[in-house]
C-alpha positions in Angstrom: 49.4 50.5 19.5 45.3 49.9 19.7 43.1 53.3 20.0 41.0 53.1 22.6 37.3 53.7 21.4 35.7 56.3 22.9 33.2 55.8 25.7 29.2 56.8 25.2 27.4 57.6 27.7 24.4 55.7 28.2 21.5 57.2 29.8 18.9 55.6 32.5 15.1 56.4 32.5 15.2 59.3 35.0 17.9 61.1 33.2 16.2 61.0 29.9 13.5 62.8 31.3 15.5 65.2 32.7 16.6 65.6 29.0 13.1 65.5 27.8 12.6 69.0 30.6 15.5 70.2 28.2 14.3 69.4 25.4 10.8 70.8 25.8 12.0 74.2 26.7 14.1 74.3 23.9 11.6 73.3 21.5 9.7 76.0 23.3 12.3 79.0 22.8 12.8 77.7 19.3 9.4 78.6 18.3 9.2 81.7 19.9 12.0 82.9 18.3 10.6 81.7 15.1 7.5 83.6 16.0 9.5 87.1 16.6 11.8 87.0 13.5 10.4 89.6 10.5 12.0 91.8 8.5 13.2 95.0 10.6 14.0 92.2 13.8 17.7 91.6 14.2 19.1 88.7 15.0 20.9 90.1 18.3 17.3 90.9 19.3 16.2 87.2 18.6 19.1 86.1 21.4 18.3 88.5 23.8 14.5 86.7 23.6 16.1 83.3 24.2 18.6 84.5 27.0 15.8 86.1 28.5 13.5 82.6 27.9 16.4 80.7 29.4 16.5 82.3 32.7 12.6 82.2 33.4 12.8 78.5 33.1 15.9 78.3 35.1 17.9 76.7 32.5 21.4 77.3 31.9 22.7 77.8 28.2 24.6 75.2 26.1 26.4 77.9 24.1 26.8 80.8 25.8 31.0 80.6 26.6 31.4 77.5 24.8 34.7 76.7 23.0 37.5 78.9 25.7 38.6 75.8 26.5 39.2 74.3 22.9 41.2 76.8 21.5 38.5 78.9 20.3 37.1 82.1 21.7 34.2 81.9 24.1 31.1 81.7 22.3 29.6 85.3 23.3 25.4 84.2 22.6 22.7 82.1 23.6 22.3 81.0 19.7 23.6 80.4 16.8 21.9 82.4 14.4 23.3 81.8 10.6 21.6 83.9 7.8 21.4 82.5 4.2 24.9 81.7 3.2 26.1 81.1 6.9 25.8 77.7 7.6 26.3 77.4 11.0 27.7 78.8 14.0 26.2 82.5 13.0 27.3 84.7 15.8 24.1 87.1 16.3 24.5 89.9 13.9 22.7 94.1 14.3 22.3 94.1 11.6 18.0 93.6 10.7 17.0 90.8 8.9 15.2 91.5 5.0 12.4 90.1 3.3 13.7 86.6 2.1 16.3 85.9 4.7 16.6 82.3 5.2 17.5 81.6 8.5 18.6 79.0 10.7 18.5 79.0 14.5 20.7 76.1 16.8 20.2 76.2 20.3 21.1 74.5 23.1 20.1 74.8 27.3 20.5 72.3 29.9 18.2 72.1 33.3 19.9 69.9 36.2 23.2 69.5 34.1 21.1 67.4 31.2 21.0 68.9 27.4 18.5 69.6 24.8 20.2 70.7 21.1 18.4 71.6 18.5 17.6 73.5 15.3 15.1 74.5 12.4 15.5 76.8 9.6 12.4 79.1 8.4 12.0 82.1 6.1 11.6 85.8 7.1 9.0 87.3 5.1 7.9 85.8 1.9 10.7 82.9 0.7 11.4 82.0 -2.6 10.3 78.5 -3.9 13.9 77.4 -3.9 15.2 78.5 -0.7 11.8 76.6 0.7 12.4 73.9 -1.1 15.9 74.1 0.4 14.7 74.3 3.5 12.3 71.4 3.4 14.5 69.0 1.9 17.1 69.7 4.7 14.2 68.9 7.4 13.5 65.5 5.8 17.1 64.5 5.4 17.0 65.1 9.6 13.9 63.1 9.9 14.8 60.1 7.8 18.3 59.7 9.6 16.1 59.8 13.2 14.1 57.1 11.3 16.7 54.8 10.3 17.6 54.4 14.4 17.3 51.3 15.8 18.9 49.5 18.7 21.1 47.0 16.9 21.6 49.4 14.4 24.8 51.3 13.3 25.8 55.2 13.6 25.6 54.6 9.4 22.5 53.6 9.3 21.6 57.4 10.1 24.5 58.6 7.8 23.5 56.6 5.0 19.6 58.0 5.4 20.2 61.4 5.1 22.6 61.1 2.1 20.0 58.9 0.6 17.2 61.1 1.2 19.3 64.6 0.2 20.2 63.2 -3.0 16.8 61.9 -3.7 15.4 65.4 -4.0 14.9 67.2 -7.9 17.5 69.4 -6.9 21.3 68.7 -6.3 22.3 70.1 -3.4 25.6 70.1 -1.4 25.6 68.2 1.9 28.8 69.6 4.1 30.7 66.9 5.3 32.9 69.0 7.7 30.4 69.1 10.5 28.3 66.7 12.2 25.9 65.5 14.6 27.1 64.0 18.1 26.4 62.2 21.1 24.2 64.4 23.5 23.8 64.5 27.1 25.9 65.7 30.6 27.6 67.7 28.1 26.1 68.9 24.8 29.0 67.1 22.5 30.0 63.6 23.0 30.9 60.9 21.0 29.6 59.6 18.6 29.8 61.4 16.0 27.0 61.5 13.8 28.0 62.4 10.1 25.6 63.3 7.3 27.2 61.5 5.2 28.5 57.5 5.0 27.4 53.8 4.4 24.8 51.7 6.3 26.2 49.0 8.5 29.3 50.7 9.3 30.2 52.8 13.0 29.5 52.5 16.5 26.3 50.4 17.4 23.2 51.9 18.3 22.4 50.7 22.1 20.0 51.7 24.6 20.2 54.9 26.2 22.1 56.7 23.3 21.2 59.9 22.8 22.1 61.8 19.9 21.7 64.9 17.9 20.9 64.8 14.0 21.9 67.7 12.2 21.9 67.7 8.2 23.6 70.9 6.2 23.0 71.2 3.2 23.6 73.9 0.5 22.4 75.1 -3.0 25.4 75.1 -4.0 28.8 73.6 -3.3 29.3 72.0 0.3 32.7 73.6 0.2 33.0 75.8 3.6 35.9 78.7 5.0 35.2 80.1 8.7 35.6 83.8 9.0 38.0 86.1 11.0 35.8 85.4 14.7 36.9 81.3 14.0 33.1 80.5 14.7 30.8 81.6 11.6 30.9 79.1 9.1 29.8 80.0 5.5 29.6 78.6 2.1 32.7 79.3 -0.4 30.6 80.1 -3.4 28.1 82.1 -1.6 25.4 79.9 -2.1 22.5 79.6 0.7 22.2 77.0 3.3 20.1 75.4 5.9 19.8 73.7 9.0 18.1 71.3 11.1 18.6 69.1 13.7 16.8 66.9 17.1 17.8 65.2 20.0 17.0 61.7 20.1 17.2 58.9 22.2 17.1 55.4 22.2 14.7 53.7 24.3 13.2 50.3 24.7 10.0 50.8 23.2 11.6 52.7 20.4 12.8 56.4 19.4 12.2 59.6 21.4 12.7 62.6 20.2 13.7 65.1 23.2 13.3 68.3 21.4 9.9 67.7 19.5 6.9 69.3 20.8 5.2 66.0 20.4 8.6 63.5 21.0 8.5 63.0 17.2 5.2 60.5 17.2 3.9 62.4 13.5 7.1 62.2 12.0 8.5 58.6 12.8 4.9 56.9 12.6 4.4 58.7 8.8 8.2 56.8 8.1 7.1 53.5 9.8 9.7 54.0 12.8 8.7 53.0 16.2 8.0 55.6 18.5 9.2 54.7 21.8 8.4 57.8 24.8 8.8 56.9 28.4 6.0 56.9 30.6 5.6 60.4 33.0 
């Protein structure tokens, strides 16, 4: 008996824009967030600033009561907020964040049913070189998978990048394998899958209209993971700190778009030689 592959949605020009509206507010939230964390701010006070964000622009949110009908419990925030050996999933703790947190913030919204996903990682405080350096490498792996996307191309084209690039850097760091990036876009998971791991050539082909969200983890340590007693928070097994980062992109015909970048990626793909591709207003 054949498995049937799994369909991917394909988006037209007016509802990527609809995603771009998504995309910009949560590129917006993101950085206000960013903005509020210091030491003494917890991170339950950081999601009561996006809820809050959220309902003045009349979004909905991606995560808020996500998973009841997977088998999981309903997702009780409006982020995802996993500090320094969390790795993702990070239900929003009371407890204030220190000097030297590393912290990573996913976030999701969708206006008129379309989503935006994304997330950055940043220090509270003064950081120490190697949680930064952490952090930084983490951000590149995301950008050079978004880079390697190209109609015509395959889902391992993106895979393959952000291996390449993470084990290009001085230090050797874990990339977690368990979780991925995904298709993106009436709903915020879809197929494909996008792993952070794999070989060029290989997976679904890259078409027109795909959106997808990039979304490297990596660790300092082992990329081994356990989830803990509330089956969402994800953490490393040997303690070791991790980061976060990820964008929505899509798949135009003049190039690549990225929906959740302040500036739809231009900097970014234009320093790695990638065509940037945004649709006209």
């Amino acid at each position: 008996m054949s498995r049937r592959r799994p369909v991917i949605e394909l988006k037209n020009d007016d509802q990527l824009r609809k995603m771009r509206a998504s995309g910009l507010l949560v590129a917006q939230i993101l950085a206000a967030v960013r903005e509020a964390a210091r030491p003494g701010v917890s991170p339950i006070e950081l999601d009561r600033l996006a809820a809050a964000m959220i309902a003045d622009g009349g979004a909905v949110s991606s995560f808020l009561g996500y998973g009841g009908g997977y088998g999981l419990p309903p997702y009780p925030a409006v982020t995802c907020i996993s500090v320094n050996n969390v790795i993702v999933h990070g239900i929003p703790a009371e407890r204030p964040l220190v000097d030297g947190d590393l912290v990573s913030v996913d976030f999701g919204l969708s206006i008129d049913g379309w989503h935006g996903d994304s997330a950055i990682t940043f220090g509270v405080g003064e950081l120490s070189p190697e949680r930064a350096a952490l952090s930084e490498a983490t951000r590149n792996a995301m950008w050079s998978g978004i880079a390697a996307a190209r109609i015509g191309g395959r889902i391992g084209d993106i895979s393959a990048a952000v291996e390449r690039s993470v084990r290009s850097a001085r230090t050797k760091y874990g990339i977690v394998g368990e979780y991925t990036g995904h298709g993106i876009g009436s709903a915020m998971h879809q197929p494909p899958d996008v792993p952070n791991l794999g070989r060029a050539g290989r997976g679904e082909q890259l078409v027109k209209g795909m959106c997808l969200a990039v979304e490297p983890m990596i660790t300092l340590g082992s990329p081994n993971t356990a989830v803990l007693d509330d089956e969402w928070t994800v953490v490393t097994r040997d303690g070791s700190v991790a980061a976060h980062w990820e964008h929505t992109v899509a798949l135009t015909s003049r190039g690549l778009w990225v929906l959740t970048a302040a500036d739809g990626g231009e900097a970014e793909l234009t320093a790695r030689g990638a065509k940037f591709g945004p649709l006209a207003d």
